[in-house]
C-alpha positions in Angstrom: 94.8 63.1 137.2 93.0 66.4 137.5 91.8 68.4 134.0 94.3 71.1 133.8 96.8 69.7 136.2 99.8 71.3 135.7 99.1 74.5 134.0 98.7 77.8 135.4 95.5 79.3 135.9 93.4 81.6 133.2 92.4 84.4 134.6 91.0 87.0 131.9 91.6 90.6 133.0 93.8 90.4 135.5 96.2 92.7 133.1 94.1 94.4 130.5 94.6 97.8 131.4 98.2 99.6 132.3 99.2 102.9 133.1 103.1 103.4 132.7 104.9 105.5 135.7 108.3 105.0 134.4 109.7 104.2 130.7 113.1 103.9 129.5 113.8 107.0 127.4 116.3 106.2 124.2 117.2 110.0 124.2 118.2 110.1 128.0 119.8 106.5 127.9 117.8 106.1 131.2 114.6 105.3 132.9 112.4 108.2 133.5 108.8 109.4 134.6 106.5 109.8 132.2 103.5 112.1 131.8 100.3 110.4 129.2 98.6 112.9 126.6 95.6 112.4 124.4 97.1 112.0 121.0 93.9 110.7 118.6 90.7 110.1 119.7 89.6 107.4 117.0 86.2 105.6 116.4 87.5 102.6 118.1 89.1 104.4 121.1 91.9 106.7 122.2 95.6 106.8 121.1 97.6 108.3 124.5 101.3 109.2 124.0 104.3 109.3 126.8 106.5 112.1 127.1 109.6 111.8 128.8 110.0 114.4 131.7 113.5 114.3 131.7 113.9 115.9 127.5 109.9 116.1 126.6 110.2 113.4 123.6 108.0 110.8 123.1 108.7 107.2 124.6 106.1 105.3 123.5 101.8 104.9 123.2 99.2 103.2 124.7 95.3 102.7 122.9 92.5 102.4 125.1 89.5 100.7 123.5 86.2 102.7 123.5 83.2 100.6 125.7 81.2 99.3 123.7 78.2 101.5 122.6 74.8 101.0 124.5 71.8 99.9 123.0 68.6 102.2 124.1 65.5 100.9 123.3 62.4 103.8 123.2 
């Protein structure tokens, strides 16, 4: 038998890094589009917020790690 016979493959990154369209909103009862804002810009990345469309309240956040910083030599 095959190493790893039987299990699903790894693959890293495939799904590090989502934008949401639509969100269920608890104030609307419903799913709705979503626009992203710039909540915190922190040392280790952003913080983004979703605002409903629909009533304008928030449905949720999202962080987006920061690169990591470049080493320039000279």
């Amino acid at each position: 038998m095959r190493p790893g016979h039987g299990q699903p493959p790894q693959h890293k990154g495939s799904y590090e890094d989502f934008e949401a369209s639509v969100l269920f909103c608890s104030r609307c009862r419903v799913a709705q589009p979503v626009r992203e804002r710039l909540l915190l810009v922190l040392p280790d990345g952003e913080l983004h917020e979703y605002i409903c469309s629909g009533c304008g309240s928030s449905s949720g956040t999202r962080k987006v790690q920061a690169p990591p910083p470049q080493l320039t030599i000279g």
